[in-house]
VMD Tcl script that draws the C-alpha trace (Angstrom):
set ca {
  {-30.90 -9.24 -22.16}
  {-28.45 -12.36 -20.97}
  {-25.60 -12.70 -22.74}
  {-25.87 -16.07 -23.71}
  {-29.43 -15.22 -25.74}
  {-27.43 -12.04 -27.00}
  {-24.39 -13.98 -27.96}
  {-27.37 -16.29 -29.81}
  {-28.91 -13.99 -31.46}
  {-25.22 -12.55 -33.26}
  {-25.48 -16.50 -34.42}
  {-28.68 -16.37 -36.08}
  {-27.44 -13.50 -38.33}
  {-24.59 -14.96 -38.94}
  {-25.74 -17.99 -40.17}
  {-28.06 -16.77 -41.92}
  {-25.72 -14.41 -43.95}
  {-24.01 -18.11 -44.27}
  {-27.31 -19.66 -45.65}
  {-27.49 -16.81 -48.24}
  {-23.59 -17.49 -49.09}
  {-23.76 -21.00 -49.71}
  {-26.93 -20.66 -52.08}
  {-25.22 -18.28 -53.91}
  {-22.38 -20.37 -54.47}
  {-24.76 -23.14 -55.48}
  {-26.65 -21.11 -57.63}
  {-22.98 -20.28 -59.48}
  {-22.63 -24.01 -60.27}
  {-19.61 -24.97 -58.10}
  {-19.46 -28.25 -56.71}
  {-19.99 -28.82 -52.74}
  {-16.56 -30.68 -52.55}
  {-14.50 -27.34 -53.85}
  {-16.73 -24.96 -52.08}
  {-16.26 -26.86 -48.71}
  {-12.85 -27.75 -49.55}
  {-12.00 -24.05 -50.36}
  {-13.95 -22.64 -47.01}
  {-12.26 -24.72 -44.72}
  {-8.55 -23.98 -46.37}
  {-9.72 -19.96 -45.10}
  {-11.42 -21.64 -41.90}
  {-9.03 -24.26 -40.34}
  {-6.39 -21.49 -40.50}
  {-8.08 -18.77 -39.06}
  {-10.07 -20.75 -36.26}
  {-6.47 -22.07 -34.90}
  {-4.77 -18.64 -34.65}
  {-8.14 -16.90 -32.90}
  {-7.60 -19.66 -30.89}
  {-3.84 -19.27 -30.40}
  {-3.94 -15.57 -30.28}
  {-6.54 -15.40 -27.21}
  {-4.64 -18.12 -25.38}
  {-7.27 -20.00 -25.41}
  {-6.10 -23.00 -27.76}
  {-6.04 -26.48 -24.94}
  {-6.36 -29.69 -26.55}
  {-7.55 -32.15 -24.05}
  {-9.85 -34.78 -23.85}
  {-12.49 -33.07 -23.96}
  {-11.11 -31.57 -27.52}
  {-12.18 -34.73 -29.45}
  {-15.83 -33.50 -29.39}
  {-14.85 -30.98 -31.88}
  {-13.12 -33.28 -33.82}
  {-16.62 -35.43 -33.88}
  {-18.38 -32.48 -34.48}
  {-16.08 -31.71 -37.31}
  {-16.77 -34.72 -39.13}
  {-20.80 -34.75 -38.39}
  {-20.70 -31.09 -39.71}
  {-18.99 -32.66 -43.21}
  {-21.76 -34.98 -43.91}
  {-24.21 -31.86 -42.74}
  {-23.18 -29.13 -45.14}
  {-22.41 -31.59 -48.23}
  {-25.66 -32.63 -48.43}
  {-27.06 -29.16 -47.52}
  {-24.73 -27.70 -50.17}
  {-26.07 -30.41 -52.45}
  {-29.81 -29.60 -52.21}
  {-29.48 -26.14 -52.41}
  {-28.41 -26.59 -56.24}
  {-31.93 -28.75 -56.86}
  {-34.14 -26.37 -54.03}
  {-34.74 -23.00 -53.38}
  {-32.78 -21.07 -50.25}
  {-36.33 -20.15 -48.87}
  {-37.34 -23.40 -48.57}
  {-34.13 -25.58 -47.58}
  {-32.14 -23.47 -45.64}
  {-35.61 -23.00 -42.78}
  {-35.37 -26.67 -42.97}
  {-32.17 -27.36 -42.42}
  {-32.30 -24.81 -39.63}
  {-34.92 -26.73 -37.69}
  {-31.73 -29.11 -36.68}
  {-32.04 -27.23 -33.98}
  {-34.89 -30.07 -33.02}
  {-32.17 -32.69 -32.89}
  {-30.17 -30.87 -30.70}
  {-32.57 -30.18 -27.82}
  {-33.98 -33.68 -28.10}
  {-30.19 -34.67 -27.40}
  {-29.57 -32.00 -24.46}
  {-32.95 -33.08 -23.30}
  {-32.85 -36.67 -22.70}
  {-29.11 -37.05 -22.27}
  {-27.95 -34.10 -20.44}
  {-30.98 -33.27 -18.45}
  {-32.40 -29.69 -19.60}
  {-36.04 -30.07 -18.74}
  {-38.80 -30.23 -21.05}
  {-41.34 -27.38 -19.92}
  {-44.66 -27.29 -21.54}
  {-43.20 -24.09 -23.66}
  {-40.22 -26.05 -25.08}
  {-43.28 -29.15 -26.31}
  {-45.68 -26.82 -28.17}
  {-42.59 -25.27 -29.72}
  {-40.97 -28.22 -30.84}
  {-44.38 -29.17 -32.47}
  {-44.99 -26.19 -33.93}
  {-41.45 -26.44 -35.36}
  {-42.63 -29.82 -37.10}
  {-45.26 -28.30 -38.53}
  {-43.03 -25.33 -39.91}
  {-40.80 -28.20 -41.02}
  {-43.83 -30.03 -43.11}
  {-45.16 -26.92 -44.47}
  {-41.41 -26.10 -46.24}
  {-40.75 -29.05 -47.26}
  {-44.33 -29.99 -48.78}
  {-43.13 -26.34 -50.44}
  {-40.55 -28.08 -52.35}
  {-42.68 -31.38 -53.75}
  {-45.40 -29.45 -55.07}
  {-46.04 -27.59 -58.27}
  {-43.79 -25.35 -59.74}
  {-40.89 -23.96 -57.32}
  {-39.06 -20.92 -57.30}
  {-35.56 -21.98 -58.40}
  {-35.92 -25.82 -58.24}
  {-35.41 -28.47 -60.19}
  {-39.40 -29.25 -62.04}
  {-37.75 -32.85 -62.01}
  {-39.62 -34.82 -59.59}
  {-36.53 -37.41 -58.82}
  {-34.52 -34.38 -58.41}
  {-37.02 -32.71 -55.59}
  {-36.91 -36.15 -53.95}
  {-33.04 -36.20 -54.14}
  {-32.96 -32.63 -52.33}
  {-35.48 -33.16 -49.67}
  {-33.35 -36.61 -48.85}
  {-30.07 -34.55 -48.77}
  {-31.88 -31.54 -46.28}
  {-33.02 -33.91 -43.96}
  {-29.55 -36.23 -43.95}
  {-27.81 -32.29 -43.05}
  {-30.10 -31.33 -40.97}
  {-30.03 -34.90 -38.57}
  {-26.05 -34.19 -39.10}
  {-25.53 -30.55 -38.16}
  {-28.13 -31.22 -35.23}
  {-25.80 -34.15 -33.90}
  {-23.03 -32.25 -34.42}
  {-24.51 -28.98 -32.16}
  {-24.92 -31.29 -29.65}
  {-21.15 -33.07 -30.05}
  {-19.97 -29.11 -29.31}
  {-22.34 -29.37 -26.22}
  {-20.74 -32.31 -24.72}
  {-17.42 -31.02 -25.13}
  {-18.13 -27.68 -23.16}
  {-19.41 -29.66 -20.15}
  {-16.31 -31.51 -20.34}
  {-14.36 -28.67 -19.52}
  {-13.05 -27.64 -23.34}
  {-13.18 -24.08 -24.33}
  {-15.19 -22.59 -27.39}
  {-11.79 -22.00 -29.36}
  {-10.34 -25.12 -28.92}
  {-13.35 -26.85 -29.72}
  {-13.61 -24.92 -33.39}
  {-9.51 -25.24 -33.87}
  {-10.56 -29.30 -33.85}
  {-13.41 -29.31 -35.69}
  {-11.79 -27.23 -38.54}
  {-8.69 -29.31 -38.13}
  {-10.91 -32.83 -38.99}
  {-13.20 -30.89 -41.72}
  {-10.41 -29.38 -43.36}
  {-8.26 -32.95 -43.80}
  {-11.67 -34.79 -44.71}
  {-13.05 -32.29 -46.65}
  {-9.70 -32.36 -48.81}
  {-9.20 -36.09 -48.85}
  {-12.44 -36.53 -50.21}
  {-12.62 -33.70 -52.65}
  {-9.02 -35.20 -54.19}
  {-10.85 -38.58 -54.27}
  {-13.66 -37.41 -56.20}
  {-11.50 -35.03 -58.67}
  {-7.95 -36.66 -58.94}
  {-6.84 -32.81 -58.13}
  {-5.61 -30.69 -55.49}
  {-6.47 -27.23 -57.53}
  {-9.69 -25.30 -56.82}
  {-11.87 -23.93 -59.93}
  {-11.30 -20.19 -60.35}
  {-14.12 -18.25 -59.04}
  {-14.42 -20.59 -55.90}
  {-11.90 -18.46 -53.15}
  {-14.29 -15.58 -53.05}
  {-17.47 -17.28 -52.16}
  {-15.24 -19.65 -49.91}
  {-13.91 -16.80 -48.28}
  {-16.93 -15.25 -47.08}
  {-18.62 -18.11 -45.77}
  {-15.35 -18.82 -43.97}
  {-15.53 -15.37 -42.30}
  {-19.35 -15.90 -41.22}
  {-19.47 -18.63 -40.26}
  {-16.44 -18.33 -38.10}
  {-18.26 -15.76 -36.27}
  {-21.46 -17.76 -35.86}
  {-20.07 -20.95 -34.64}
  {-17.83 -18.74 -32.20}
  {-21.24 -17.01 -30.69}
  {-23.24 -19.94 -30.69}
  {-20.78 -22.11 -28.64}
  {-20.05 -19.26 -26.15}
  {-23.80 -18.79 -25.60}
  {-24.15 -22.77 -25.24}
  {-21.26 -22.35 -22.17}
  {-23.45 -20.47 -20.67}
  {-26.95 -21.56 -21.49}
  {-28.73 -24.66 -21.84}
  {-28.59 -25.92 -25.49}
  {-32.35 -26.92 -25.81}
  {-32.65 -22.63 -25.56}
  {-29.85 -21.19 -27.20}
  {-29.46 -23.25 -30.69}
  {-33.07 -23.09 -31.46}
  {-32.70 -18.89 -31.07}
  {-29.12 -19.41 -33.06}
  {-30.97 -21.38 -35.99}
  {-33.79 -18.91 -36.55}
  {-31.28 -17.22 -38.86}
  {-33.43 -19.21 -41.51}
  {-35.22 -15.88 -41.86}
  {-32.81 -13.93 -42.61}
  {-31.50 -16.46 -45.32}
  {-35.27 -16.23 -46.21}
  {-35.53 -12.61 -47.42}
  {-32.54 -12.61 -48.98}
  {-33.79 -15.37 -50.97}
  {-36.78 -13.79 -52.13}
  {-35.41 -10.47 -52.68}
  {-32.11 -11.39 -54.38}
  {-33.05 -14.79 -56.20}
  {-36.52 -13.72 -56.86}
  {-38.22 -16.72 -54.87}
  {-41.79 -16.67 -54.84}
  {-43.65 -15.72 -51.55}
  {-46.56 -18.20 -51.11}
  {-48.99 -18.93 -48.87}
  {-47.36 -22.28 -47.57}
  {-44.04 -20.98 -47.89}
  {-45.56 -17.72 -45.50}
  {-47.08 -20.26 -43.27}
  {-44.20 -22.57 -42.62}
  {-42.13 -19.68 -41.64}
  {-44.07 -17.95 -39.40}
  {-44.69 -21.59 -37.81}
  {-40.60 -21.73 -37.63}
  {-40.67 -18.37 -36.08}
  {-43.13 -18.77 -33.46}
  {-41.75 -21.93 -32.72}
  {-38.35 -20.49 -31.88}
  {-39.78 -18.07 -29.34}
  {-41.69 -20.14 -27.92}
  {-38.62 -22.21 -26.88}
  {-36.24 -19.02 -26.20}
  {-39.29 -18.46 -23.41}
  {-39.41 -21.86 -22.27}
}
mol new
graphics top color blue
foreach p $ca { graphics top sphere $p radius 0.5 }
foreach p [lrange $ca 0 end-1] q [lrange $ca 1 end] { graphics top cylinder $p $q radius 0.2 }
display resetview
């Protein structure tokens, strides 16, 4: 196996353990400005010394993609921290995980990676995966959503602003690699522009530095994850084209999946089946192509 599709594949669980994380958070009732706020106080930290520690911390030019990224990845896991409390893990977080489209559209038609006849049946297969979910969540009765019909609307609005975000922002980490910027210093900036946005704007919305008590543990162990995650998934996009790697990296949607229905007692139907074996085949299609 290549490295760069093993280093992917430590991603997808990863982020998937993430997924599970954040629903569980959501599910608790805290607000996405403290649980952000309260990861990236954990992250920002940690990312920096890694960074420091391995000698690998060089901010130059190429750096500010992070910092882009960083702010893209705000507006991406507000909103998807957002629908999870109206929508069901099962459903939004294989949505959000087909950002992964966004990102090899991107590497695609900016940076080149060719577009085999594998890589367009999976990306419409992944479309179909992506209507199958998210018809899912605006019909009948869901498992752990909102029976408000505004409220459905409001989440499916919020998955699909996250997903266009953390897609952009995969592909902001991308441009910063070919520029010569190393994995570490390119998560030391991002967490360096989430963690001061992240705070400004919780402050702004809650006239308070404090955190709720109850938010640090959940905080802390989507910190840890997700450290890990973003850590594999940009070493594997050094070494691999993007339009490959991320869409193996976001299959972690399954994972995120089962945990869903085993933990939050989501109910397995037929759609729900459908759409992710769609996602799924759709993912190996492009790891092949």
């Amino acid at each position: 196996m290549n490295s760069d599709i093993a280093t992917a594949l430590a991603a997808l669980v990863c982020y998937g353990l993430g997924d599970f994380i954040y629903k569980r958070a959501a599910s608790a009732g805290i607000a996405a400005e403290h649980f952000l706020m309260g990861q990236a106080w954990f992250f920002c930290p940690a990312a920096i010394a890694y960074a420091w520690i391995t000698g690998t911390l060089s901010f130059e030019r190429s750096a500010w993609w992070g910092g882009l990224a960083g702010l893209l990845l705000l507006v991406g896991f507000f909103n998807y921290v957002q629908s999870l409390r109206l929508g069901a893990v099962s459903i939004i977080a294989p949505a959000f995980r087909l950002n992964f489209l966004v990102t090899a559209v991107l590497a695609i038609g900016w940076l080149g990676e060719p577009l085999t006849t594998a890589k367009t049946i999976g990306f419409g297969l992944a479309l179909i995966a992506g209507w199958l979910l998210l018809g899912e969540a605006q019909g009948g009765k869901r498992d752990g959503a909102a029976a408000d019909p505004a409220a459905a609307r409001r989440s499916l609005v919020q998955v699909i602003v996250a997903t266009l975000a953390m897609g952009a922002a995969n592909f902001s980490h991308k441009l910063g690699l070919v520029g010569g910027a190393t994995p570490e210093t390119l998560l030391a900036a991002q967490a360096i522009v989430f963690c001061g946005l992240v705070t400004a704007m919780s402050v702004a919305m809650n006239g308070t530095i404090a955190l709720p008590a109850g938010v640090g543990m959940h905080s802390a162990q989507a910190a840890v994850v997700l450290i890990a995650a973003f850590l594999f998934l940009l070493h594997s996009m050094r070494r691999g084209d993007a339009s490959v790697v991320v869409p193996i990296a976001q299959m972690g949607f399954g994972v995120a999946a089962v945990l869903g229905v085993v933990f939050f007692k989501e109910a397995l139907t037929g759609r729900k089946v459908a759409g992710l074996c769609a996602a799924g085949v759709a993912l190996l299609v492009l790891a092949v192509g």
